[in-house]
Legacy VTK file of the C-alpha trace (Angstrom):
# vtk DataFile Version 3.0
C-alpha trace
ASCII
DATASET POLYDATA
POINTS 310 float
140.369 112.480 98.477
141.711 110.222 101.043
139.183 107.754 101.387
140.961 104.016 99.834
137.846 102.129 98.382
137.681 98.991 95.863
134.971 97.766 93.588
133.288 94.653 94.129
133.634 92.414 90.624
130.389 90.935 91.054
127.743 92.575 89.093
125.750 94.778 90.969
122.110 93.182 89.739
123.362 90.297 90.889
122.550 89.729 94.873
121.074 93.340 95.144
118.109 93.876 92.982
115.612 96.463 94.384
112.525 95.799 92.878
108.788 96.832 93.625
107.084 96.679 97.205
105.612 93.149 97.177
102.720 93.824 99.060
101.130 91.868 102.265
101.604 91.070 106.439
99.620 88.432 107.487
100.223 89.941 110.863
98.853 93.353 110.431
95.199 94.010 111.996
92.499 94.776 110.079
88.735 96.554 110.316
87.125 96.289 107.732
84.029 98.150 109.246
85.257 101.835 108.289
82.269 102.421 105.204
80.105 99.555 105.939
79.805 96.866 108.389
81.771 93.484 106.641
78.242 91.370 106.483
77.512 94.616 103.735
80.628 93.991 101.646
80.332 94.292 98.265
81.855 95.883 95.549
81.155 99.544 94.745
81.560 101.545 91.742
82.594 105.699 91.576
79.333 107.858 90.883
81.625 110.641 90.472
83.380 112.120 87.578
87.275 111.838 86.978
89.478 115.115 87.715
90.042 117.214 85.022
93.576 116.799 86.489
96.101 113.897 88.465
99.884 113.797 89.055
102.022 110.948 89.448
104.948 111.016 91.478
107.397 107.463 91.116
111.188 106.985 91.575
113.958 104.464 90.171
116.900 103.356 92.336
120.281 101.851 90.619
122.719 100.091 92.185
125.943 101.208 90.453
128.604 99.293 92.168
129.296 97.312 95.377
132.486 98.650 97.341
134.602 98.012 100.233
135.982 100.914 102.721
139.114 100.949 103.794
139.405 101.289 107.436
141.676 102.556 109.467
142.735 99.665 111.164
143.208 97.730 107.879
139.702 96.194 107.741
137.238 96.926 105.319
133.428 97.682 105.756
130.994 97.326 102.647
129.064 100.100 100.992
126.793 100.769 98.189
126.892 103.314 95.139
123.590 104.038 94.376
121.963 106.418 91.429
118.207 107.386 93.006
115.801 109.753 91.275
112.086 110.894 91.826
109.704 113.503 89.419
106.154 113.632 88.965
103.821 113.451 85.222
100.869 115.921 85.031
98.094 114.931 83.223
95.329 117.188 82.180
94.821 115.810 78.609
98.173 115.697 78.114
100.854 114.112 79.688
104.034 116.908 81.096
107.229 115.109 83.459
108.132 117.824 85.825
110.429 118.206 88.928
112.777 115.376 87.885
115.219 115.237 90.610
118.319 112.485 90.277
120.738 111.741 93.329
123.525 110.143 93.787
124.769 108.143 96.940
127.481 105.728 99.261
125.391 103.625 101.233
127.778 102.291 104.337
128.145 102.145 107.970
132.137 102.778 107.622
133.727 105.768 109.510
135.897 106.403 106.881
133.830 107.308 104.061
134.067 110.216 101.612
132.131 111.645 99.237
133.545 109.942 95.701
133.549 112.067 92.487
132.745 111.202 89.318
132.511 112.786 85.779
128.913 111.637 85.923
128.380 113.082 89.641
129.489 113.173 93.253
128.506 110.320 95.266
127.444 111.609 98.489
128.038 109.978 101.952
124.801 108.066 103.034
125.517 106.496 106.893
123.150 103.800 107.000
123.267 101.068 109.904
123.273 97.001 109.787
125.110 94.842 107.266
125.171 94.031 103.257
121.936 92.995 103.319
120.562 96.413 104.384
122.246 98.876 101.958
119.245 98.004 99.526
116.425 98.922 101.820
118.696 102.259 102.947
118.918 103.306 99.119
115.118 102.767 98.727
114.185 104.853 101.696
116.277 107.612 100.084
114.408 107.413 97.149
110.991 107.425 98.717
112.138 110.495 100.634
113.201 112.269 97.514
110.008 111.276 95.883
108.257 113.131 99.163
109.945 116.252 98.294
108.811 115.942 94.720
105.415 115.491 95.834
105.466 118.031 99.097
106.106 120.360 95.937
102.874 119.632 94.113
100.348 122.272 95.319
97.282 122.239 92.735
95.966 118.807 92.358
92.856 117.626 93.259
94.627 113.722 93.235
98.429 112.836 93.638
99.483 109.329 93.116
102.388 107.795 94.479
103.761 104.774 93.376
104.176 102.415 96.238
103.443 102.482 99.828
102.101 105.559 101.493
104.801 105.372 104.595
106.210 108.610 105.619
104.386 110.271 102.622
101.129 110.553 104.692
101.033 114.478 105.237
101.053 115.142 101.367
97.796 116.329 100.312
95.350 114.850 98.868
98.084 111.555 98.151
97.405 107.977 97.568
99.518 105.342 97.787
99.401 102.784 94.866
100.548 99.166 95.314
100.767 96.842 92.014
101.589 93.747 93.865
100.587 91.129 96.587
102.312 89.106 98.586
99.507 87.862 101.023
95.853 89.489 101.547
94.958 91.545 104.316
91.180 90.827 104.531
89.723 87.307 105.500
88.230 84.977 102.887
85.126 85.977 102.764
85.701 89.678 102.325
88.551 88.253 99.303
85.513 87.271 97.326
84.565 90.845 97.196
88.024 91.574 95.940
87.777 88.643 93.414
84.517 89.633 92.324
85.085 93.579 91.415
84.867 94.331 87.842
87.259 97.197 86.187
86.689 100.732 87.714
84.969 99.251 90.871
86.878 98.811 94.719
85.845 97.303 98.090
84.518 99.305 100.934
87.324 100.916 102.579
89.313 98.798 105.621
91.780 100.190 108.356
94.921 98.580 108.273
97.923 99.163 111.046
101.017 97.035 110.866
104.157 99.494 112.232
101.761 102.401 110.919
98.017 102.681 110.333
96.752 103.534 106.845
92.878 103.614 105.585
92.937 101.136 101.873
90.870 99.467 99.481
91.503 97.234 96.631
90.506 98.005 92.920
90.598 96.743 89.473
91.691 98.203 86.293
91.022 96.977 83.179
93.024 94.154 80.961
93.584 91.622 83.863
92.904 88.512 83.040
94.237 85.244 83.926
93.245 84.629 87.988
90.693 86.056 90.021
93.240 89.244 91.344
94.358 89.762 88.058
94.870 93.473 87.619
93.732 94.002 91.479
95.854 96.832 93.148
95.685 98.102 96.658
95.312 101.975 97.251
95.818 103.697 100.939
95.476 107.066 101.864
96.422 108.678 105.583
94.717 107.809 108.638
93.966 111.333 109.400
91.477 111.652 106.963
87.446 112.015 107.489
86.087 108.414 106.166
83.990 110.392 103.956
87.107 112.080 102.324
88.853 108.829 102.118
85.873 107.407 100.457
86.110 110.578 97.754
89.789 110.192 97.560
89.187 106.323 96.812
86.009 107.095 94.202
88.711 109.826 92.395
90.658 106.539 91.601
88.201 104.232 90.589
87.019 107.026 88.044
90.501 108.263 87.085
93.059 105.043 87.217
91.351 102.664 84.525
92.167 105.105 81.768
95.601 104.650 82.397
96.002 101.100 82.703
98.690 100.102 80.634
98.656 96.904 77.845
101.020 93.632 78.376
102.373 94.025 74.506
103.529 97.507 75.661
104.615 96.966 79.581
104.981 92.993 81.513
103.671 94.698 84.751
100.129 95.220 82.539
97.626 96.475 83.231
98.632 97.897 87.124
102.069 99.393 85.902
99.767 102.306 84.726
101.584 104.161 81.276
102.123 107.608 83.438
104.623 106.036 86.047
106.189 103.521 83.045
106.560 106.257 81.348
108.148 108.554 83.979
110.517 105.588 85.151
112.392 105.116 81.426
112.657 109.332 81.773
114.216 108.952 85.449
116.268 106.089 84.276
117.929 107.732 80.966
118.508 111.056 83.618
120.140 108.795 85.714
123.204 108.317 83.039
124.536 104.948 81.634
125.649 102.243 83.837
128.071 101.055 82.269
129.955 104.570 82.475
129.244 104.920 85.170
130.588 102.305 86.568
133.747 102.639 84.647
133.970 106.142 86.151
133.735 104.703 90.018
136.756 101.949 89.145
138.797 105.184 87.658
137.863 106.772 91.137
138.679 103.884 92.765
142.290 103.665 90.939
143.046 106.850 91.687
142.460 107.015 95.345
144.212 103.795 95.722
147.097 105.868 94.323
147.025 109.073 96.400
146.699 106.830 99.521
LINES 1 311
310 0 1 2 3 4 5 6 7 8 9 10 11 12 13 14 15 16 17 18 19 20 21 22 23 24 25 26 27 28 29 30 31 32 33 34 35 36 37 38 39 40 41 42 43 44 45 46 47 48 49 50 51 52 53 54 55 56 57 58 59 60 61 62 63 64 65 66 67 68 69 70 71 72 73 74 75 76 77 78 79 80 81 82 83 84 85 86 87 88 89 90 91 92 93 94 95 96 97 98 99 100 101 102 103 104 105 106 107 108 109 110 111 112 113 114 115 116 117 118 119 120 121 122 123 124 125 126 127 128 129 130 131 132 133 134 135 136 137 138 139 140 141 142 143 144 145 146 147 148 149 150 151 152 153 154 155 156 157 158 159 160 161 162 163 164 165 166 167 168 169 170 171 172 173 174 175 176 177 178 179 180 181 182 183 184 185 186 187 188 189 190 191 192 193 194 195 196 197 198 199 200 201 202 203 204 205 206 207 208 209 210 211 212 213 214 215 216 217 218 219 220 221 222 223 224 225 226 227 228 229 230 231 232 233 234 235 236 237 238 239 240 241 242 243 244 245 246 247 248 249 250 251 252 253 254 255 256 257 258 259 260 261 262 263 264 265 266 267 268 269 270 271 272 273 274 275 276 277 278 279 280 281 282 283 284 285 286 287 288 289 290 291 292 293 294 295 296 297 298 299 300 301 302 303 304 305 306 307 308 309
């Protein structure tokens, strides 16, 4: 390997956290007149029975270590080691993780990159434009896209949730994207009293939302919110290429299925929307993705090392 890198000494969590999709555009248009017209708003529960099956497909993303590229005229560009993994859980009665897939990555714009190798794994070259700040959103859309291939590989389920937004995950069948937080509302006051007034296991009417992409959502509740009125509120959305009347089936499968999974705050501090299927998957997909302190001890022996074949 030719490739002369160094590793940052500031800790990695520090400055370049990835953390969940905090949901809400205040800019995006809405129509909320997809089920019902908005004057008929009101909250609606699922006369229809839970599957007998459901995946859930989720990923984790690690940053292992900040580094800087050598170039070749003696400057140095910045990149990003970065441990990513996807898999789904099955649950039919019982809970099975399947299809656990776990990447690694060098996030950078440099020229001059090479794939680093580890004891723990290769870190692959990931060309990503922009600066520092977006390494982080490069590594996430990796992940996403590996947790698309994981779910692109589910063939037999009559519902497939996927943790966070549905974007560029549209075409997987019957898939719904799950948001657990909220930055700002979509819908206008008046149709947020709907929201604030659903009990556990009931949603909204369904609502058309396009911001860079168009997706048909609704907001829920599970059970064990308490606190404020969106406590335990989360936001589904399926793909705009669906029939309303499948989109209203896909969004009744929720209502009907999701509650029973709502996790407990003594057992998980997202409670109740981090549901115990994708908590559990994401302490699986981070213990696969090896420890991070060894790693990182491995990447500064790479680092020493090419430094002295240079």
């Amino acid at each position: 390997m030719s490739m002369r890198f160094a590793i940052d000494a500031w800790a990695p969590e520090y400055g370049s956290g990835i953390d969940d999709v905090v949901d809400g555009d205040p800019t995006a248009d809405v129509e909320p007149g997809v089920e019902v017209e908005p004057s008929a708003w009101a909250p609606r529960a699922a006369d229809i029975a839970p599957p007998p099956a459901l995946v859930f497909v989720d990923g984790v993303n690690r940053i292992d270590a900040q580094v800087w590229i050598t170039e070749p005229g003696g400057g140095a560009r910045p990149g990003l080691c970065a441990t990513y993994a996807a898999g789904a859980v099955h649950c039919d009665g019982t809970a099975e993780i399947s299809d656990c897939r776990v990447e690694r990555g060098l996030f950078t714009s440099s020229g001059a990159v090479e794939r680093i190798e580890t004891r723990h794994g290769a870190y692959e070259p990931r060309m990503c434009a922009g600066g520092p700040d977006q390494l982080p959103i490069a590594v996430v859309e990796r992940m996403r896209h590996l947790e698309a291939e994981v779910a692109r590989g589910i063939t037999d389920a009559e519902l497939i949730i996927l943790d966070g937004l549905l974007w560029g995950r549209a075409d997987v069948r019957n898939a719904v994207g799950y948001v657990k937080s909220h930055r700002a509302p979509y819908l206008p006051d008046e149709l947020n009293e709907v929201v604030a007034a659903l009990e556990p296991g009931q949603r909204t009417p369904l609502f058309i939302i396009t911001t860079q992409w168009s997706r048909i959502s609704w907001y829920m509740r599970l059970p064990g919110g308490a606190g404020h009125a969106w406590a335990g509120i989360v936001r589904c959305e399926v793909s705009p290429d669906l029939a309303p009347k499948d989109a209203a089936r896909l969004a009744d499968l929720t209502c009907a299925a999701l509650p029973r999974y709502a996790s407990s705050r003594h057992k998980d501090p997202r409670a109740p929307q981090n549901l115990y299927p994708i908590g559990g998957l994401e302490r699986e997909l981070r213990r696969r993705s090896g420890d991070r302190a060894l790693v990182y001890r491995d990447l500064l022996g790479a680092a020493r090392a090419a430094s002295f074949t240079s």
